[in-house]
TILONU-738071 format. One line per 8 residues: number of its first residue (from 1); their letters; for each residue x, y, z of N, C-alpha, C. Coordinates in pm, whole numbers. Atoms other than C-alpha are relative to their C-alpha. Example, Ala and Ser with C-alpha at 12.3 -4.5 7.8 and 13.67 -1.06 7.14 Angstrom:
<margus>
1> AS> 89,-119,0,1230,-450,780,90,120,0; -82,-119,-6,1367,-106,714,-77,109,73
</margus>
This chain:
<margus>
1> XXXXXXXX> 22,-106,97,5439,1667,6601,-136,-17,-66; 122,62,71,5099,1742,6462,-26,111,-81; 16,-102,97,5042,1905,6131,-137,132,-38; 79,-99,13,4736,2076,6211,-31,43,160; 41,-17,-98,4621,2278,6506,-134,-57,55; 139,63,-116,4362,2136,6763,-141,84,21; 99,-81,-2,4185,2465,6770,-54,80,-123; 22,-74,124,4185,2655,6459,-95,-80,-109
9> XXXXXXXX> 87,70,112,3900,2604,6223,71,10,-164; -36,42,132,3920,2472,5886,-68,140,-129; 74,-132,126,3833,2772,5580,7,-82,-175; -30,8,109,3742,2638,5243,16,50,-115; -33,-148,75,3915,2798,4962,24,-84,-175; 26,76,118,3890,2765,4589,126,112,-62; -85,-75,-29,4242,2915,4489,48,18,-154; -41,8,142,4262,2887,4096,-132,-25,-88
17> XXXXXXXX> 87,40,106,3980,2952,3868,-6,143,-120; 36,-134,145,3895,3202,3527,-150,58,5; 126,-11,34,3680,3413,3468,-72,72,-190; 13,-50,92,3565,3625,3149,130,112,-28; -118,-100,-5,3839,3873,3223,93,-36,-77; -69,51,115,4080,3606,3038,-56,-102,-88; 98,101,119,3933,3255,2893,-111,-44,86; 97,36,-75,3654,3173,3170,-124,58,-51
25> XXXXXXXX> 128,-33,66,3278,3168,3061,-126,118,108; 111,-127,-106,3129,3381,3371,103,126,67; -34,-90,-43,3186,3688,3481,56,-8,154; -70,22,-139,3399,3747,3845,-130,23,64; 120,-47,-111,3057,3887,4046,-80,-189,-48; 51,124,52,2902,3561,3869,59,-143,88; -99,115,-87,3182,3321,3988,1,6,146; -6,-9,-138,3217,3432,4335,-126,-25,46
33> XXXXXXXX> 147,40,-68,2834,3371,4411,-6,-141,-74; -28,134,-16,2888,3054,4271,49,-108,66; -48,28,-170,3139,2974,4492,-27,9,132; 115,7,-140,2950,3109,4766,-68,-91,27; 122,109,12,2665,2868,4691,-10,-123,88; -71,146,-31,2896,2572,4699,42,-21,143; -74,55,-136,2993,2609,5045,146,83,2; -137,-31,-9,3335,2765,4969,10,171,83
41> XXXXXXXX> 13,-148,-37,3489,3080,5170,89,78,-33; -107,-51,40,3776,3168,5026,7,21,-158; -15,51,158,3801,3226,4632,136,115,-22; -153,-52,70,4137,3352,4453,-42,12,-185; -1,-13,149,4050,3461,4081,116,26,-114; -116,21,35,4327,3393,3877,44,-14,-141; 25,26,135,4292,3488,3539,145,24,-81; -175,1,88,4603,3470,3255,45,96,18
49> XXXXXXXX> -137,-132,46,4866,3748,3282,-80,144,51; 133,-87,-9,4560,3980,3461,-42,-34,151; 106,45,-133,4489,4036,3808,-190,81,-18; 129,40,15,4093,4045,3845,-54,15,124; 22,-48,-149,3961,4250,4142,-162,3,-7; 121,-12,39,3605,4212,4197,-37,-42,216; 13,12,-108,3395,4191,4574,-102,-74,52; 135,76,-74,3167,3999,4783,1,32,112
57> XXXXXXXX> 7,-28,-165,2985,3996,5106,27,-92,49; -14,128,-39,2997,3642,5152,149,-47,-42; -127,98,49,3336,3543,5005,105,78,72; -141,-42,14,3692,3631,5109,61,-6,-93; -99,3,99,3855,3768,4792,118,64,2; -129,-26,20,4202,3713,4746,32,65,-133; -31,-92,126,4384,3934,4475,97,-122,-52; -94,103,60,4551,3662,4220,6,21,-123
65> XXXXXXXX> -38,-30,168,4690,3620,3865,97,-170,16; -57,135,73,4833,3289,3655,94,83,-113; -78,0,53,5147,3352,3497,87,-85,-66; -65,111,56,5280,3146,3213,142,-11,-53; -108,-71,23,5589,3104,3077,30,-161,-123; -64,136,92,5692,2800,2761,156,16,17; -63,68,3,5960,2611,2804,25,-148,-87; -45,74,72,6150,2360,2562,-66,-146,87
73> XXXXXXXX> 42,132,-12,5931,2002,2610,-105,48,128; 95,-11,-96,5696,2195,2875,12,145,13; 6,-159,-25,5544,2494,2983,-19,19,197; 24,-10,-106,5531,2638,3332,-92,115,47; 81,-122,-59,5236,2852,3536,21,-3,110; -36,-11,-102,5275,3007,3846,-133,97,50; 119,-38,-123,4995,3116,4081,35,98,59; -31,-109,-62,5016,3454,4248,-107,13,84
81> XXXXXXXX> 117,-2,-103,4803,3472,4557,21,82,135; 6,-94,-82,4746,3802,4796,110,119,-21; -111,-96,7,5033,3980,4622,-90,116,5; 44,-94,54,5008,4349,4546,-52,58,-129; 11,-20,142,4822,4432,4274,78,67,-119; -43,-101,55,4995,4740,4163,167,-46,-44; -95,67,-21,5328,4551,4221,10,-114,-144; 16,100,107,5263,4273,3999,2,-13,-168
89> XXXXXXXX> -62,-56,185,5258,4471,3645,140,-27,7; -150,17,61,5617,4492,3671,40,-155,-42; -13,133,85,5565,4080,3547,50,72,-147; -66,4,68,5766,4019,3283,-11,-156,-109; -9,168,117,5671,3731,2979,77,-34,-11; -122,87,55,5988,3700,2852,58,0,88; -138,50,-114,6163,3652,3166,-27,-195,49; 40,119,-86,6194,3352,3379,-60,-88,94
97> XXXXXXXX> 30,47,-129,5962,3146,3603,41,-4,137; -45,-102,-169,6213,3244,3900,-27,130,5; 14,-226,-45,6202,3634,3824,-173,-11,9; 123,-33,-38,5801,3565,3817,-1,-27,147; 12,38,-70,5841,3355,4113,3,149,100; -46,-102,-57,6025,3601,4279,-74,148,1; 72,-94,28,5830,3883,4147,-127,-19,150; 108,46,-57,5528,3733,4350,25,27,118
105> XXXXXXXX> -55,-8,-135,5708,3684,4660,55,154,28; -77,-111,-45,5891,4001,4675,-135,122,-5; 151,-92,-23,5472,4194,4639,-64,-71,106; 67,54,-93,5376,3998,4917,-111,-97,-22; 86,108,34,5202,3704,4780,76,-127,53; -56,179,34,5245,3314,4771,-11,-47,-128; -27,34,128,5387,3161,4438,-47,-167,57; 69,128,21,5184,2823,4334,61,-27,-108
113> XXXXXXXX> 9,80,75,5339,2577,4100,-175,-43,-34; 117,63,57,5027,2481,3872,2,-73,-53; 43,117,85,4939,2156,3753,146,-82,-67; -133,39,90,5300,2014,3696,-14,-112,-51; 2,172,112,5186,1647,3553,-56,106,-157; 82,-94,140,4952,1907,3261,98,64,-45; -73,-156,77,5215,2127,3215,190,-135,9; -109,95,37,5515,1822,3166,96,27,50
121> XXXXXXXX> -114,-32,-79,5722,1946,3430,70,-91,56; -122,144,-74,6048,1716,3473,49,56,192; -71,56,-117,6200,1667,3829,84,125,61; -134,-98,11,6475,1867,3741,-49,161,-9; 40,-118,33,6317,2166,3630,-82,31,167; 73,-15,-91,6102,2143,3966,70,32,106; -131,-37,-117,6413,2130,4192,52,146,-51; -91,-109,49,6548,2428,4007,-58,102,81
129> XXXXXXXX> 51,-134,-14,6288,2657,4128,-25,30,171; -19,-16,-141,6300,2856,4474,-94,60,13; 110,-102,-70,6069,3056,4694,-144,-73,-28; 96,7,0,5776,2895,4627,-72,-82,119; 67,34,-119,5506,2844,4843,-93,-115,31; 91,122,2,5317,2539,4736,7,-46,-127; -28,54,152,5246,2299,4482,-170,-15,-26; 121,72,65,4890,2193,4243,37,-139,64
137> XXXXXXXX> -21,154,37,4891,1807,4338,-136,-12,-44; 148,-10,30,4533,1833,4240,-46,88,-114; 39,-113,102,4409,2038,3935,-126,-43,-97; 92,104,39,4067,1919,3850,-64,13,-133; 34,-4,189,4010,2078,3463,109,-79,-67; -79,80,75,4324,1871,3382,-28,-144,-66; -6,122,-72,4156,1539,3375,-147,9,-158; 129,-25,102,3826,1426,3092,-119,83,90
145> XXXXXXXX> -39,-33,156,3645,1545,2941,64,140,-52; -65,-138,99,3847,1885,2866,98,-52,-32; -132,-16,17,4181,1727,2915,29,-164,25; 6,127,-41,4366,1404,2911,50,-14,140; -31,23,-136,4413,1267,3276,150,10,48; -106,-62,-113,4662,1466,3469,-14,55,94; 25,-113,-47,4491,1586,3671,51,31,154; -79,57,-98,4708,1410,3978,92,-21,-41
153> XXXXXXXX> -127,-20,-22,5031,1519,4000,79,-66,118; -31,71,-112,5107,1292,4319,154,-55,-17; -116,107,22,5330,1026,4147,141,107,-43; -95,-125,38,5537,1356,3996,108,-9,107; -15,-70,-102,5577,1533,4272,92,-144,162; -102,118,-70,5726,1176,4491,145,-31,-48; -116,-21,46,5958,1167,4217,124,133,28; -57,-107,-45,6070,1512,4274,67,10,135
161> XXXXXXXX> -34,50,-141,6113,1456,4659,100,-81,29; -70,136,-34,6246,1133,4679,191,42,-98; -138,-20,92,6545,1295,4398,18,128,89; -17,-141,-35,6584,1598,4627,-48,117,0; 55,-134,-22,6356,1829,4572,-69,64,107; 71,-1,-90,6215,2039,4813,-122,28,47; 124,-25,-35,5924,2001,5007,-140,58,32; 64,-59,65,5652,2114,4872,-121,28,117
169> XXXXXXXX> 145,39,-35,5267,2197,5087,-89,1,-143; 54,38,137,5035,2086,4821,-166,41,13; 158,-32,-15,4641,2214,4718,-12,-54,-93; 33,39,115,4434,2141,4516,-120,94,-46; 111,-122,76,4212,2350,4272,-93,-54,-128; 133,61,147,3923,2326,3993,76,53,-120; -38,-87,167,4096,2580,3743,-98,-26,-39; 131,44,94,3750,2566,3629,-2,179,-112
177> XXXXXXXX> -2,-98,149,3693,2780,3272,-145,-6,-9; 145,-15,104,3340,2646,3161,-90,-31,138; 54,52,-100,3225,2576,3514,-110,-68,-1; 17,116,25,3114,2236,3412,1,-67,115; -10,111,-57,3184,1919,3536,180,1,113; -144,-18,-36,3546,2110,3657,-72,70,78; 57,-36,-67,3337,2289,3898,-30,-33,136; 12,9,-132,3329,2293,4285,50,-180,43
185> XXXXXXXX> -106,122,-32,3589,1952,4279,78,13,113; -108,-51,-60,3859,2077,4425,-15,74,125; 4,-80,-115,3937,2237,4749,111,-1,109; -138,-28,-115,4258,2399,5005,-95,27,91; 45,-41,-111,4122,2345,5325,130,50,102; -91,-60,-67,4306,2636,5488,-53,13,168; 44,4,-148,4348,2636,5882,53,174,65; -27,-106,-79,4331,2993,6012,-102,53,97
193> XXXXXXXX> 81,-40,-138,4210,3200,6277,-192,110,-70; 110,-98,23,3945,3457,6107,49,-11,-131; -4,-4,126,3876,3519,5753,50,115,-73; -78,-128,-21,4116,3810,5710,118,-24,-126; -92,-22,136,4330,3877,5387,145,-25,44; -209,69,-118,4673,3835,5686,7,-115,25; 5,119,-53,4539,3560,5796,-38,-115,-89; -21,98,121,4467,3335,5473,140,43,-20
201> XXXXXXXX> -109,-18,86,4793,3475,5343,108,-57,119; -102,73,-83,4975,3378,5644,-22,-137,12; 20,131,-7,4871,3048,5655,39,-72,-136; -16,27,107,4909,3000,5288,198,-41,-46; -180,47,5,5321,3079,5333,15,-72,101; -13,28,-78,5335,2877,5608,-59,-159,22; 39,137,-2,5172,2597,5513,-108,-73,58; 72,75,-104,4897,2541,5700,-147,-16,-76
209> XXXXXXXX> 105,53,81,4652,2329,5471,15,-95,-11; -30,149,30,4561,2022,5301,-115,18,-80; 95,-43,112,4416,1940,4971,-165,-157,-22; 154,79,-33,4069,1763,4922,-35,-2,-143; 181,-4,35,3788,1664,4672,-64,-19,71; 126,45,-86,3600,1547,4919,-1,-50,184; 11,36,-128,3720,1372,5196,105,57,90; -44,-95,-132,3855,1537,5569,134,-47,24
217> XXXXXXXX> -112,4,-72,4152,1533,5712,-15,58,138; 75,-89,-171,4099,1601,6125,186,17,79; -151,-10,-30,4488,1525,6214,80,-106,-72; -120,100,88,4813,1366,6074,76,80,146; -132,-10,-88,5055,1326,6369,105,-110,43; -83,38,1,5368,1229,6408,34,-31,131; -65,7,-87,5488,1034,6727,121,-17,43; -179,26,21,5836,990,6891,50,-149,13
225> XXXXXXXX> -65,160,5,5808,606,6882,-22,0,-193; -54,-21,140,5818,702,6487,-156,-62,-82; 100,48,46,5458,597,6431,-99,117,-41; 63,-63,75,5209,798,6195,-142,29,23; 161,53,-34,4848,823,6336,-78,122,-96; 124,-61,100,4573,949,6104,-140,8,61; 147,40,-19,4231,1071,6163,-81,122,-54; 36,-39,57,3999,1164,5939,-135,-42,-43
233> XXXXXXXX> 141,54,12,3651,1137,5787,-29,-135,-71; 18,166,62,3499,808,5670,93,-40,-111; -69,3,123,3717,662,5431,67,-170,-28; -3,204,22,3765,284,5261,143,-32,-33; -152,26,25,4165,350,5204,47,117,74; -68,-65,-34,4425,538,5410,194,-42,-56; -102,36,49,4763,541,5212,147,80,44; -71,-60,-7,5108,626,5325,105,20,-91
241> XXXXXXXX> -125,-16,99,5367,764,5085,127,81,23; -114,-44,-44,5718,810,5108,82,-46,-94; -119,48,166,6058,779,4878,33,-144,51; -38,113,-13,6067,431,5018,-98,-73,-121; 106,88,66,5961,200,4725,-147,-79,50; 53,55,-106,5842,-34,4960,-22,21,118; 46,-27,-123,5680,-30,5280,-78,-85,57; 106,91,-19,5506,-297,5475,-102,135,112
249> XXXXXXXX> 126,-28,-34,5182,-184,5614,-9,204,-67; 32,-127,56,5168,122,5349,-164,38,11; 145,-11,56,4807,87,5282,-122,-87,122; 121,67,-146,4503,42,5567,-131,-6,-97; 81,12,76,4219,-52,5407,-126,-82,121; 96,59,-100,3861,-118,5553,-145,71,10; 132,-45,69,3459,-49,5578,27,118,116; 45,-140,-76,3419,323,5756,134,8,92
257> XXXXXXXX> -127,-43,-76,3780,399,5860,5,151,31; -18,-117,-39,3833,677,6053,135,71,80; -170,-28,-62,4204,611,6199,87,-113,-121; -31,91,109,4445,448,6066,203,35,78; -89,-1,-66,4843,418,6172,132,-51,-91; -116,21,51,5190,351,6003,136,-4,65; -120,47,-48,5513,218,6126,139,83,-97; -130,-44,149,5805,459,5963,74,-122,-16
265> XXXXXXXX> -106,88,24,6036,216,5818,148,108,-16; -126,-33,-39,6400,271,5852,77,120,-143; -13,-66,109,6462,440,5473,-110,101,0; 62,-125,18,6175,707,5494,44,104,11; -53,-122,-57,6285,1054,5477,-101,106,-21; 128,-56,16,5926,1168,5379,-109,-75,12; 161,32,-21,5578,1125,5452,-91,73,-87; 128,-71,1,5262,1235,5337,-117,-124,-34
273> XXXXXXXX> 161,91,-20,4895,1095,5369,-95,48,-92; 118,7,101,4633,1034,5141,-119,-118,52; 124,87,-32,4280,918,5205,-94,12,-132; 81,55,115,4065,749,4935,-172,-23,108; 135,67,-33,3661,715,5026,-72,-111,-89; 39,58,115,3429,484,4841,-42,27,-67; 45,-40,159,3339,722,4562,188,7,-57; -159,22,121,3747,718,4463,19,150,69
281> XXXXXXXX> -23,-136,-23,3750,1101,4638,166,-11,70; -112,-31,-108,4069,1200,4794,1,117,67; -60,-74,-64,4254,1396,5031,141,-14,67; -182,-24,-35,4630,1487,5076,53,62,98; -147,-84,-96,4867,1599,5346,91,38,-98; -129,-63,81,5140,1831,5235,88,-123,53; -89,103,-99,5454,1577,5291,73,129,93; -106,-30,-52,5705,1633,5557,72,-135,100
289> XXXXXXX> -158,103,-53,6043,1504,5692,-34,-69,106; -68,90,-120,6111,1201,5913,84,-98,13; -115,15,2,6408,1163,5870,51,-104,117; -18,106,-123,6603,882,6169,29,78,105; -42,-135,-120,6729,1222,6350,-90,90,8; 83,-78,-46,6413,1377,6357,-41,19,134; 18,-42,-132,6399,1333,6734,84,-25,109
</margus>
């Protein structure tokens, strides 16, 4: 099994940021040639309670909106990405993070959990919620100096898993506001065929990404002697994580790694991969199952 295709190029997409429309300091025509700049090809503008339609020649813009909602000891936002615009008024504040969820999904979008370490989302509350299409493990305004360091939701999100919840694909985003030092961090490297509003959005429900600051991901595959092979761009740590506390040979470590390999142990019922370089950058695999009857 191999979590990414062999042929399909990689699209980089910046899937959560503000602009002036709600609390963000630049205008959408502003932001999107920013993003351009950076290298990125995908941008999603995603301002509070407000979708935010604006165009480029260079960018693929997705139609998005951030929907909040407080909750007793935490609040929850939810990401709306390629829905229908027109669709999407019928949001509802005082309802519930499922009827938004749902809302989202049922206009033809993908619903994003945002930032659940920032936003103090328990376990429980995370299992509760259905239809969604991905998670923040990455959210790079969460973190100094705007915010205190959350901006890695990882350790969360294992908890969640490992207690039953289900399996999440995970991005990661800038949410940048003052487009600062929260600025061109983050990044969903999405794998589709052409740069087509069907074809991000299909890939998006479907899972077919992996989240970055910096460093690559080229494959994560799974063999049927139960072994994990990795390969990816330079990188001075390759880490495997799973609801097993322990794990012997979790962690490969070494000068200019570019593979790297893991032995499932007998208690894993999840995976996912993370690569560290030597500036501290990462990059995540969504997890998935491997279970002892996976083959």
């Amino acid at each position: 099994m191999k979590l990414f295709s062999d042929s399909l190029p990689f699209r980089r997409a910046c899937l959560h940021c503000h602009t002036t429309c709600s609390d963000g300091r630049l205008g959408p025509k502003e932001a999107a040639a920013l993003y351009q700049k950076a290298g990125y090809d995908i941008l999603a503008i995603t301002d509070h309670r407000k979708v935010t339609l604006t165009e480029s020649d260079a960018l693929l813009i997705l139609p998005g909106i951030e929907i909040d909602y407080s909750l007793p000891g935490q609040c929850a936002h939810i990401l709306g990405l390629g829905m229908d615009t027109e669709g999407i008024r019928a949001w509802n504040p005082d309802g519930t993070p499922q009827e938004g969820i749902d809302l989202i999904r049922d206009t033809g979008g993908a619903a994003i959990l945002a930032h659940p370490a920032w936003s103090l989302n328990t376990p429980q509350f995370m299992r509760s919620l259905r239809n969604l299409s991905g998670v923040e493990i990455w959210n790079s305004v969460s973190t100094l100096p705007l915010n205190g360091d959350r901006a890695d939701s990882s350790s969360l999100l294992d908890v969640t898993w490992a207690s039953g919840g289900r399996l999440l694909p995970v991005l990661a985003t800038d949410d940048t506001h003052r487009y600062e030092a929260e600025f061109a961090v983050a990044s969903t490297m999405i794998q589709c065929p052409d740069l087509s509003r069907t074809s991000v959005l299909d890939a998006l429900l479907h899972g077919r990404f992996y989240a970055t600051t910096g460093p690559e991901l080229v494959q994560v595959e799974l063999a049927e002697n139960r072994t994990v092979r990795v390969t990816c761009s330079e990188a001075a740590h390759v880490i495997f994580y799973s609801d097993s506390p322990w794990a012997e040979g979790r962690v490969v470590s070494g000068p200019h790694l570019t593979h790297a390999e893991y032995a499932l142990q007998p208690n894993d019922h999840f995976l996912r991969v993370e690569v560290r370089d030597t500036s501290g950058r990462k990059a995540w695999s969504s997890p998935f199952p491997v279970g002892k009857n996976l083959f």
